[in-house]
C-alpha positions as CSV (number, residue, x, y, z in Angstrom):
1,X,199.2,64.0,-119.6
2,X,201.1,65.5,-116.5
3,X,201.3,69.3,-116.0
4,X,203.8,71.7,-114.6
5,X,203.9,71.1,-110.8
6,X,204.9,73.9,-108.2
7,X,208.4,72.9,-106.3
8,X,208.8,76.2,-104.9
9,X,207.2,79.4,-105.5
10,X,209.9,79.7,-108.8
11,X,211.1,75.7,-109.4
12,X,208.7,73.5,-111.5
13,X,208.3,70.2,-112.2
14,X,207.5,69.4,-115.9
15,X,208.6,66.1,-116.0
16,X,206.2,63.4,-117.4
17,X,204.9,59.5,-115.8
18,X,205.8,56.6,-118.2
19,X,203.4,53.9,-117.1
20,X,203.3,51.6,-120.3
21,X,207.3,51.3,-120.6
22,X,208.0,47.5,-120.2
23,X,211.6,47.3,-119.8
24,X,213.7,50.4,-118.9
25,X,217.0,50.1,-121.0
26,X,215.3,47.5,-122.8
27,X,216.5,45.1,-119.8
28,X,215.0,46.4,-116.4
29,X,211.4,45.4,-116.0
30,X,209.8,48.5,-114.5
31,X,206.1,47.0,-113.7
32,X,205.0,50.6,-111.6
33,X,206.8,52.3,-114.9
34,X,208.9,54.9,-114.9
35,X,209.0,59.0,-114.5
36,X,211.4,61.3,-117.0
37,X,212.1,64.2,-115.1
38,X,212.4,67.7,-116.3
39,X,212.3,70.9,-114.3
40,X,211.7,74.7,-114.8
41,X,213.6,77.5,-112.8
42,X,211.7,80.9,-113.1
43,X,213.1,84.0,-112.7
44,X,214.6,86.9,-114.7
45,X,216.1,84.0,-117.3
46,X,214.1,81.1,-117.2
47,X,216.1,77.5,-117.2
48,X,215.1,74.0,-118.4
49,X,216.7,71.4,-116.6
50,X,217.1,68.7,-119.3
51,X,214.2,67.0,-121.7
52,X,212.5,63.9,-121.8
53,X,212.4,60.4,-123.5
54,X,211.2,60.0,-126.8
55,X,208.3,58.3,-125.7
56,X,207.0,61.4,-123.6
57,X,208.0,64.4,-126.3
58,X,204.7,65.9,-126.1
59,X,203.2,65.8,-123.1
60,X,206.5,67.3,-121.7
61,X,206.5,70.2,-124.2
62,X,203.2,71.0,-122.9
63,X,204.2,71.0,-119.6
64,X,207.2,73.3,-120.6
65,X,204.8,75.6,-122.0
66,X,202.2,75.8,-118.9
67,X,205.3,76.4,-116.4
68,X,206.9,79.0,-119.1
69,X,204.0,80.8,-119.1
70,X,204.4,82.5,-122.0
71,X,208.0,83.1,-121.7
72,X,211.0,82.0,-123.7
73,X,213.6,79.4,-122.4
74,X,217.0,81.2,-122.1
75,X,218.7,78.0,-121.2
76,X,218.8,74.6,-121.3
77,X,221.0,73.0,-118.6
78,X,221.9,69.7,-119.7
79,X,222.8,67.1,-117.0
80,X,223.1,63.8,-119.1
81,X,222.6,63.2,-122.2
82,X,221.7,59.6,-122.2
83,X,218.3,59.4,-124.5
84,X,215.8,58.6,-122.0
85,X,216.7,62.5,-120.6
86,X,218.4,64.0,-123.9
87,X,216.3,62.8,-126.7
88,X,214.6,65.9,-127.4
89,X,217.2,68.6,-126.9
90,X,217.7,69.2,-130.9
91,X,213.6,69.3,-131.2
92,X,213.9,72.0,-127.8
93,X,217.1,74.2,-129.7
94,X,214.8,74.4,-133.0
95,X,211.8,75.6,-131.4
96,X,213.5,77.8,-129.2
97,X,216.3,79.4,-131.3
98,X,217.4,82.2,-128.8
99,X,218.0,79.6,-125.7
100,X,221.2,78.5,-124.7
101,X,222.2,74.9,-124.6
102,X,224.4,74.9,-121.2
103,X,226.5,72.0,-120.7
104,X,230.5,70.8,-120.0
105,X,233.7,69.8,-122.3
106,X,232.3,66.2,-122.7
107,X,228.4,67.2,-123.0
108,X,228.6,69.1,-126.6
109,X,230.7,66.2,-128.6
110,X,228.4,64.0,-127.1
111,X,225.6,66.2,-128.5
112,X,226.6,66.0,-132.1
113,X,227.2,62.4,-132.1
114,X,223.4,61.6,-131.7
115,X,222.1,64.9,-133.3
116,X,222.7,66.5,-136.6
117,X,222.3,70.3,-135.6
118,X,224.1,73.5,-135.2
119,X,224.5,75.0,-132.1
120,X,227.1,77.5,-133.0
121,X,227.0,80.7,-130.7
122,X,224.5,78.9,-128.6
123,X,226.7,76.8,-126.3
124,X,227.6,77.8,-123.0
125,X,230.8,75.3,-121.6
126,X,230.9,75.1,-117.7
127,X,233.4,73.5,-115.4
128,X,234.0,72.7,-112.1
129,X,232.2,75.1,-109.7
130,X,231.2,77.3,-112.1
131,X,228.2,80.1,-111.5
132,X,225.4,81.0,-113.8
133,X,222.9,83.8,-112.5
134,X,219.4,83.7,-113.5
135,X,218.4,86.9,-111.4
136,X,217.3,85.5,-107.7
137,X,218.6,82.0,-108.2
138,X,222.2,80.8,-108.7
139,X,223.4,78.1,-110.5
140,X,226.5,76.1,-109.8
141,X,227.9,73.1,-111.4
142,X,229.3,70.1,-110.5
143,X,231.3,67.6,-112.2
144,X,230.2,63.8,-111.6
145,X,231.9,61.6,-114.4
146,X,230.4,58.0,-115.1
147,X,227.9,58.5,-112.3
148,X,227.2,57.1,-115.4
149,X,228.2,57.9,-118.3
150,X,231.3,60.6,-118.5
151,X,229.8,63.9,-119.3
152,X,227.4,63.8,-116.5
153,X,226.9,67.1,-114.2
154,X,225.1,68.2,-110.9
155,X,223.7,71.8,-110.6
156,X,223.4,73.2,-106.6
157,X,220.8,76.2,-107.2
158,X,222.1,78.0,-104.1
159,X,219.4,80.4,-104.0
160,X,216.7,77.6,-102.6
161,X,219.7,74.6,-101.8
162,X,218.5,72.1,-104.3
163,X,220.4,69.7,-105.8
164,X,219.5,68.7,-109.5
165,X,221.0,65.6,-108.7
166,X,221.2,63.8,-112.7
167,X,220.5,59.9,-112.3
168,X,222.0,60.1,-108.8
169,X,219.1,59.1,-106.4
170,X,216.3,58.3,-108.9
171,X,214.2,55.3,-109.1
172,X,212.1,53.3,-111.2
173,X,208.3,53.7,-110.5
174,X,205.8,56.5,-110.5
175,X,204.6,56.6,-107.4
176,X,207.8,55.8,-105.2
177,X,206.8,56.8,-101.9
178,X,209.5,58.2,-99.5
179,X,211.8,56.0,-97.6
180,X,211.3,52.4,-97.5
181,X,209.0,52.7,-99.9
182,X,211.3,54.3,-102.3
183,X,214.1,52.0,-100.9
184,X,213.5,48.7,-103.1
185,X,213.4,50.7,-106.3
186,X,216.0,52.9,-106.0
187,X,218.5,50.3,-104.8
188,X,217.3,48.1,-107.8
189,X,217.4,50.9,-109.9
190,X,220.8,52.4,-108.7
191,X,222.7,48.8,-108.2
192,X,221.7,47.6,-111.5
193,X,222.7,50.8,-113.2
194,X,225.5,52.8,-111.4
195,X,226.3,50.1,-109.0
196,X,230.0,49.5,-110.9
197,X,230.5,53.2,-110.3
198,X,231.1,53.1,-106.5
199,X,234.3,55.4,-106.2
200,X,232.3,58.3,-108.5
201,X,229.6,58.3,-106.8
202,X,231.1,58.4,-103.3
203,X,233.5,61.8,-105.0
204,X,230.3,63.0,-106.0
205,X,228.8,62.5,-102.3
206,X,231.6,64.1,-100.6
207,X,231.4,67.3,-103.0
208,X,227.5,66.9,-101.9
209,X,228.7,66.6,-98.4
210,X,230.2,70.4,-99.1
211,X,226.6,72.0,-100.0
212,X,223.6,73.0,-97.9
213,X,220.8,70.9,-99.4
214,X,217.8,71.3,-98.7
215,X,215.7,69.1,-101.6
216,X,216.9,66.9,-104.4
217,X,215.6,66.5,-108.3
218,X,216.8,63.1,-109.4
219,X,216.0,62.7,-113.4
220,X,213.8,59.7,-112.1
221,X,211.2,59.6,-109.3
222,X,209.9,61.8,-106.8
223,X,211.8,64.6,-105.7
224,X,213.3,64.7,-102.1
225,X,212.4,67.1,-99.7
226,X,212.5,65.6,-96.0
227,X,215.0,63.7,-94.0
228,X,217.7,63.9,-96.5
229,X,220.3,61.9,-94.6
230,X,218.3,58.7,-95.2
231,X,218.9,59.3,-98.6
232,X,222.3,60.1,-98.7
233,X,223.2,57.5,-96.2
234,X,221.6,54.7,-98.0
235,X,223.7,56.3,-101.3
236,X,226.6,55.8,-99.0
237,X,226.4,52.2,-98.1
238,X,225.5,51.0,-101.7
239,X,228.7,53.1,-103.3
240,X,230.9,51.9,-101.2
241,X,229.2,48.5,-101.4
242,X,228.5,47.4,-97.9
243,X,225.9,44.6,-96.9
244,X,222.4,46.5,-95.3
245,X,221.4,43.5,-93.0
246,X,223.4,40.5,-91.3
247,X,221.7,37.7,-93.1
248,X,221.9,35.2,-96.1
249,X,220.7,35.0,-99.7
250,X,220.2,31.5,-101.1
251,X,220.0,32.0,-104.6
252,X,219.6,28.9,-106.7
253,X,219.5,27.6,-110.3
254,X,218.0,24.2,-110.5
255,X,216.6,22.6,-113.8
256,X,214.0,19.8,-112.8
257,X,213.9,21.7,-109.3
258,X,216.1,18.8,-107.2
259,X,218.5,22.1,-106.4
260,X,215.6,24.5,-105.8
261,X,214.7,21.6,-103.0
262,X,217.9,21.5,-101.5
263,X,218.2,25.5,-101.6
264,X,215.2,25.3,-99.8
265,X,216.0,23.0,-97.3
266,X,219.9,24.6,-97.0
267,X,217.7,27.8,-95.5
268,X,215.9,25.8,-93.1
269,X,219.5,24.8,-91.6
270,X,220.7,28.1,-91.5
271,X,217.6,29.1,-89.4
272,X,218.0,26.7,-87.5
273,X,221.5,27.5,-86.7
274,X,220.1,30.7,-85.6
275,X,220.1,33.1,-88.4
276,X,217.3,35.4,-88.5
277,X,216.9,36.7,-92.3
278,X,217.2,34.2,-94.7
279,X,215.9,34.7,-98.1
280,X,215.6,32.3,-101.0
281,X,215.5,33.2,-105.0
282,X,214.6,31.4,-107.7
283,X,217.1,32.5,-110.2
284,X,214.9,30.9,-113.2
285,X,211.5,32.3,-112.4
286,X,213.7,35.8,-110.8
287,X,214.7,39.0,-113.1
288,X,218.5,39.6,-112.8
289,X,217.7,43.2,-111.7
290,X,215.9,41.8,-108.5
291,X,218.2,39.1,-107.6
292,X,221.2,41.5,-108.0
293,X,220.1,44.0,-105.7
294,X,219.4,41.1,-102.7
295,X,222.5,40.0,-103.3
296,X,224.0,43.4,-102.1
297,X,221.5,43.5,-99.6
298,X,223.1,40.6,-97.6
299,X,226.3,39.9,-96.0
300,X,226.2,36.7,-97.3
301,X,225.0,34.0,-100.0
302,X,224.5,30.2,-100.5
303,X,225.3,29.9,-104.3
304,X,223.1,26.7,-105.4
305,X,223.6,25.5,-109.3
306,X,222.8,22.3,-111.0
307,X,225.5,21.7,-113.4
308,X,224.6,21.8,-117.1
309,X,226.4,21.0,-120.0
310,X,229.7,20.5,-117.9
311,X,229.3,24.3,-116.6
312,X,226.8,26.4,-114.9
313,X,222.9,26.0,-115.4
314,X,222.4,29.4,-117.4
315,X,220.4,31.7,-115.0
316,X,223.1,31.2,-112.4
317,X,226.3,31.9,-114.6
318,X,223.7,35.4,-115.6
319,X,223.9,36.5,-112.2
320,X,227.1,36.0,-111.9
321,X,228.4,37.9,-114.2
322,X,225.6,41.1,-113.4
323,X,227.6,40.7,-110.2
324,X,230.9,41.0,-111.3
325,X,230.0,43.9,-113.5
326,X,228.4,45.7,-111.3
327,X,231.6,45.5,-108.6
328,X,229.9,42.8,-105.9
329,X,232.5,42.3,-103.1
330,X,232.9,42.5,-99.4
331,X,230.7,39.2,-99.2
332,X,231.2,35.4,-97.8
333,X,229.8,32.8,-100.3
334,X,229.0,29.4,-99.6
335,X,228.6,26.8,-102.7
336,X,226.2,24.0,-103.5
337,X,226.3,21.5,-107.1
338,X,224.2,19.3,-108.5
339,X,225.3,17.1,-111.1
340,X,224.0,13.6,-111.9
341,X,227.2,11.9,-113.4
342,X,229.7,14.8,-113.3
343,X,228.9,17.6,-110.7
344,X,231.1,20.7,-111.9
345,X,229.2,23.5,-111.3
346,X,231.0,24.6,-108.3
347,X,234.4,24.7,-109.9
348,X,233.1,27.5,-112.2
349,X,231.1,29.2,-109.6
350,X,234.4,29.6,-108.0
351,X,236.3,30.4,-110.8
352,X,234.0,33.0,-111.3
353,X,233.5,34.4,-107.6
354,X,238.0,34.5,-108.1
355,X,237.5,37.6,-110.7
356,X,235.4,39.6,-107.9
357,X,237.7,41.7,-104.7
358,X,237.5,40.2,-101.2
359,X,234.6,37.3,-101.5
360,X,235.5,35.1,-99.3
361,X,234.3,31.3,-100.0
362,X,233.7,28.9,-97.0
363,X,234.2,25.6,-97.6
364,X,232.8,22.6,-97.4
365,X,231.3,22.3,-100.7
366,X,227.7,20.8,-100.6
367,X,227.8,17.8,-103.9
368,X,224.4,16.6,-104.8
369,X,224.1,13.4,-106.7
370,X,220.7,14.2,-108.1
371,X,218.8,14.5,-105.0
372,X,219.5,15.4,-101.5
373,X,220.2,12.7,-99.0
374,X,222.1,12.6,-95.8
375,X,225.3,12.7,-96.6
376,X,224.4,15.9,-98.6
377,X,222.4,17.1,-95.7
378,X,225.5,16.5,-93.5
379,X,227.6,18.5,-95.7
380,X,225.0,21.5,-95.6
381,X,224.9,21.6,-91.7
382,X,229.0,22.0,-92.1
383,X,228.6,24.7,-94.6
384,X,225.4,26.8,-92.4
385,X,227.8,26.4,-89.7
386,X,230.9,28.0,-91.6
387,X,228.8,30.7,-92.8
388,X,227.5,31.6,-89.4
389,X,231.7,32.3,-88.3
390,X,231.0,35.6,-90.7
């Protein structure tokens, strides 16, 4: 069981650790689990700043109660009402009758459509850059549709300069770190599940851009307190879906591991012909999650498939398609096939890339007839060398 935590001298954290979750969303392995965020404001009115996930109802109500105090909730800010933050806001209204539930046009329809309850004369609408004074502390809200679903909202406490931030700038894992060690997870975490958002979440950075902020509370992970900008640079290169490093992913599908071999053997080239980070993935023995986020990581990928049933080998067409829904672009791709009496896999590898903006894809293509032999090998020292002209 967590317990309230002291923020400042007036902001709480009552949030709770998840460590036994297996897959967050039901699809994101989260092996260092996950945290459900929740945070108290104290001062003349007392705010909550949204609930928790099913799984943690009662360890965060206690939490709720040690940083209360005693005291009644008179509101309940609710930033996003996606269930692994919003699950418990009908249990919260019933036990605390007086509070207000605070939330935006698109929050409250939202609100009735997973809960049965009545929240008449309890419901405070805000909008754009609207104010709510608890005493010392103000609160002012932001709008930041689909960053990611429609009715979510940012609150700037001016008071203090923090920045309840929603989903923006969390990260799977309880114990995150700061920096690179929060880096991995949060990119995984953010590409995988706002990464098609990119023009939202850079509207939301620029109205962040307007704001003295001095700490951020994501609604997953730790909270943010020093050397902000590396935060909200790294937020800035993945929304607007820039590369991090000059270098090359090789990702590869391969059945009876022939491809796997030649993937392997397609990254010695390239380091050979001078490129310094060169990364390989597995994309059978890989989660999407992972192999998505290096993909954004580089300026460039090798694209390796075997071909299988006169198309791509599954795990490969997978990862193509997390990639075109989550708005990959701005890359150069190189391709490599397998196939040992029809090789076609690069035909819908291409087709594929064709649906995603500006990828650019060198040729030649690399056919393997099987196994790799010199011919193939020739054709792979063409292609490294094509690549390299990024």
């Amino acid at each position: 069981m967590n317990k309230s935590i002291l923020i400042t001298d007036e902001i709480l954290y009552a949030g709770v650790e998840d460590r036994n979750l297996d897959l967050f969303e039901s699809q994101y392995p989260v092996p260092d689990g996950v945290t459900y965020n929740s945070y108290v404001i104290l001062d003349e009115k007392t705010a909550v700043m949204d609930t928790v996930d099913n799984r943690a109802t009662e360890a965060w109500l206690d939490n709720i109660k040690g940083a209360l105090g005693g005291r009644k909730p008179d509101y309940l800010i609710v930033s996003h009402m996606e269930p692994d933050h919003g699950a418990n806001l009908a249990r919260f209204a019933r036990m605390y009758p007086e509070a207000v539930i605070v939330g935006n046009g698109k929050t409250f329809p939202m609100i009735r459509q997973f809960f049965d309850i009545d929240l008449e004369g309890r419901m405070l609408t805000v909008k754009e850059g609207d104010t709510l004074s608890l005493g010392r502390h103000t609160l002012q809200f932001f709008m930041a549709p689909m960053v990611h679903w429609p009715e979510v909202m940012v609150t700037w406490e001016q008071t203090e300069k923090v920045l309840f931030s929603a989903d923006a700038f969390g990260t799977f894992g309880v114990n995150s770190g700061l920096e690179e060690q929060w880096t991995e997870e949060a990119a995984r975490y953010y590409l995988n599940i706002v990464g098609k958002y990119g023009v939202q979440v850079q509207a939301l950075l620029k109205k962040a851009a307007g704001l003295d902020i001095r700490m951020i509370c994501p609604l997953h992970g730790p909270v943010l307190i020093e050397n902000l900008e590396f935060y909200l640079k790294k937020y800035n290169i993945w929304s607007s879906y820039e590369p991090e490093v000059h270098g090359v992913l090789v990702a590869a599908a391969s059945i009876h591991g022939n491809t796997l071999a030649a993937a392997r053997e397609m990254a010695e080239v390239l380091k050979q012909q001078g490129e310094e980070l060169v990364e390989v993935v597995d994309l059978a023995r890989t989660d999407v999650s992972y192999a998505v986020r290096k993909a954004f990581y580089y300026d460039r990928m090798v694209l390796a498939s075997a071909t299988y049933d006169g198309g791509l080998f599954p795990c490969m067409e997978v990862f193509l398609q997390h990639l075109k829904s989550k708005n990959y672009q701005k890359r150069t791709v190189a391709l490599m096939e397998n196939g040992s009496w029809a090789p076609s896999a690069a035909k819908a590898m291409k087709g594929m890339l064709e649906t995603m903006r500006q990828i650019t894809v060198r040729e030649p293509v690399v056919t393997i007839r099987s196994a790799l032999d010199n011919q193939g090998r020739e054709l792979m020292a063409q292609a490294a060398g094509r690549l390299a002209e990024q």
